[in-house]
C-alpha positions in Angstrom: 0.0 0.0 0.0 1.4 3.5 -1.3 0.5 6.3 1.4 -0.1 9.2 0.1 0.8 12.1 2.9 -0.3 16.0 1.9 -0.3 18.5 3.9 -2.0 22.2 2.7 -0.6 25.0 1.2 -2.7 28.5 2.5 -2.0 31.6 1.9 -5.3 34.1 2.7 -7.2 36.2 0.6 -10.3 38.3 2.1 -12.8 37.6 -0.8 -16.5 36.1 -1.0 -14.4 32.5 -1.7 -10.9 32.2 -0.9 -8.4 29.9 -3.4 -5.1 29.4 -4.0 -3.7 26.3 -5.7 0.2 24.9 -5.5 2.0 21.7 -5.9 3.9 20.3 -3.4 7.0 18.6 -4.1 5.3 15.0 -4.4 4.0 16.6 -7.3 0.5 16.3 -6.2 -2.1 19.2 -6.8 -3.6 21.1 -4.0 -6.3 23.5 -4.4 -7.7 25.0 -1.3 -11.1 27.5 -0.9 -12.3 29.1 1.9 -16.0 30.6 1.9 -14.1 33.9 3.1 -15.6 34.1 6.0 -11.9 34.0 8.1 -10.0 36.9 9.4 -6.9 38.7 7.8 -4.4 38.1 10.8 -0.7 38.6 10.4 0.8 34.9 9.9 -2.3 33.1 9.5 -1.4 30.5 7.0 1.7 32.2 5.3 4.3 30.0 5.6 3.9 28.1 2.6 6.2 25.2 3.5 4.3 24.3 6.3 2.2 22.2 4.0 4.3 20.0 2.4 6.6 18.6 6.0 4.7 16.3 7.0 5.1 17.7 10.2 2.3 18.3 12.7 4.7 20.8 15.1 3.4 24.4 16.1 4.2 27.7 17.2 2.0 30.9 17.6 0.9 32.3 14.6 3.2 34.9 13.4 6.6 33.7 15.4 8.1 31.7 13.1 7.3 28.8 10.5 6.0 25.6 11.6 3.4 22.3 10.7 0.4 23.7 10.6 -1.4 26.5 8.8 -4.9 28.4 10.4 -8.1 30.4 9.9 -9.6 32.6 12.7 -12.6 33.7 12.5 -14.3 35.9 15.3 -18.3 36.4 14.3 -19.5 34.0 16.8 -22.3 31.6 15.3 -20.5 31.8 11.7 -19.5 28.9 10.0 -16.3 29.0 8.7 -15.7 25.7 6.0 -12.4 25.3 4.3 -12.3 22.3 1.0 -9.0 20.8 0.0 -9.2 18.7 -3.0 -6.2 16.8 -3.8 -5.3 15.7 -7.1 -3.5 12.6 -6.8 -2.3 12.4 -10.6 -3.3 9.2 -11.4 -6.0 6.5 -10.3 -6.2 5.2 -6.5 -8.3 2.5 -4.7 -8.1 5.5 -1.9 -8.6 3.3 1.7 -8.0 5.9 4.0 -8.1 9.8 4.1 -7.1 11.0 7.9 -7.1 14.7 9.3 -5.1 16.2 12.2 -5.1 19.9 13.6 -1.8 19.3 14.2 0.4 20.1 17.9 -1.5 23.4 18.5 -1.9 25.5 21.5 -5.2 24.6 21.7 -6.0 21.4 20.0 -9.4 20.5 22.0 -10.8 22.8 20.1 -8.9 24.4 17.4 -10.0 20.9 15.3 -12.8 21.2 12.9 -16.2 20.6 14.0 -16.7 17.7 11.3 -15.3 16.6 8.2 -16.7 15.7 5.0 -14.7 13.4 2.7 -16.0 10.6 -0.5 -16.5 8.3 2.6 -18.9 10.8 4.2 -19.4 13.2 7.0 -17.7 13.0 10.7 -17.5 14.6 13.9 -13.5 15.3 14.2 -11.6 14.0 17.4 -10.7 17.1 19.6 -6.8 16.9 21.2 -5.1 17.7 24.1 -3.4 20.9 24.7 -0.4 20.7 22.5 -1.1 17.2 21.2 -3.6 17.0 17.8 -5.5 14.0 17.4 -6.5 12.1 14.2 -10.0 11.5 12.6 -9.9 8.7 10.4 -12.5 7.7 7.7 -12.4 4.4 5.6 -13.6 3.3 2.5 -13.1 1.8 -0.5 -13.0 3.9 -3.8 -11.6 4.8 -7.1 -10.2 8.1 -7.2 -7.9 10.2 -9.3 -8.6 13.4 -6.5 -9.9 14.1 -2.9 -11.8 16.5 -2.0 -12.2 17.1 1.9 -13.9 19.9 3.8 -13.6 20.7 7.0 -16.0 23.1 8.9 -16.1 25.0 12.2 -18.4 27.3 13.4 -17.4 29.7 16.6 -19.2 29.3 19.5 -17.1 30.4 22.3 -14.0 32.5 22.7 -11.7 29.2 22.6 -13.6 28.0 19.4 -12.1 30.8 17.3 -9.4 28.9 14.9 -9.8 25.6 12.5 -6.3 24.3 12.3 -5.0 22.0 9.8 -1.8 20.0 10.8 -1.9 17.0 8.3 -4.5 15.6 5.8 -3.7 12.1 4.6 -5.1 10.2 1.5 -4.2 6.2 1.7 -4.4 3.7 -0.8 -2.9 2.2 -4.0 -2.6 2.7 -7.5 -4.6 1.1 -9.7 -2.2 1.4 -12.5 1.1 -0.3 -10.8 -0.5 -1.7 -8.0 1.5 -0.1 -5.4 
């Protein structure tokens, strides 16, 4: 089984729908849109290597570059929803596709609320302070790219950011095999 790890590539844009698009050096496609509800803070999400280190390691936004890239938004009772679709650049039997918020400050509830993904619709799994936690969906299909949305809607002071530390798509090629 091939895994396929990707992390996201954000860089902000206040506008009705956020998007940006890169490929990271697996030469995978990511394209990433935002329904622009999320606020313009200095550092959110601008640290473009963040996304492709497989790392799920964290500092505060704006101190320096680390795993994990974020969206705050502050209207409380707004949802905030944020789709990654992969392009995987060939066919997969895709198995697996996993989320993490990463190591961040406040990963009980900087996770998304749920996450929507081919294999459906899930409540994430909040962290620990400092520790992120993995949701996990399985599946079996044929794909040649994921799309995967994760939404949070702010309900309290703590529930401000929806951090993304990791996204992982697992499976094999239907081409090769592997």
């Amino acid at each position: 089984m091939r895994r396929i790890s990707i992390t996201l590539f954000i860089l902000l844009f206040v506008l009705l729908f956020t998007s940006c698009r890169e490929t990271n050096p697996s030469g995978f496609s990511v394209t990433v849109i935002t329904n622009g509800v999320e606020d313009n803070f200095p550092g959110s999400g601008e640290w473009p290597s963040d996304v492709t280190d497989d790392s799920l390691d964290y500092v505060p936004v704006g101190t320096g570059e680390d795993g994990c890239v974020g969206w705050c938004n502050s209207d409380y009772n707004e949802l905030l929803w944020v789709k990654v679709t992969i392009d995987l650049g060939g066919e997969y039997e895709v198995t697996r596709i996993r989320y993490n918020m990463g190591n961040v400050q406040r990963a009980e509830t900087w996770n998304a609320d749920s996450m929507a993904s081919p294999f459906g619709t899930t409540t994430t799994q909040p962290g620990t302070p400092g520790v992120g936690a993995w949701t996990e969906q399985t599946g079996l299909d044929t794909l040649s790219s994921v799309a995967v949305t994760l939404y949070k809607t702010r309900t309290s002071w703590a529930t401000d950011w929806l951090f993304i530390g990791e996204i992982e798509v697992q499976g094999t090629s239907v081409r090769t095999g592997n």
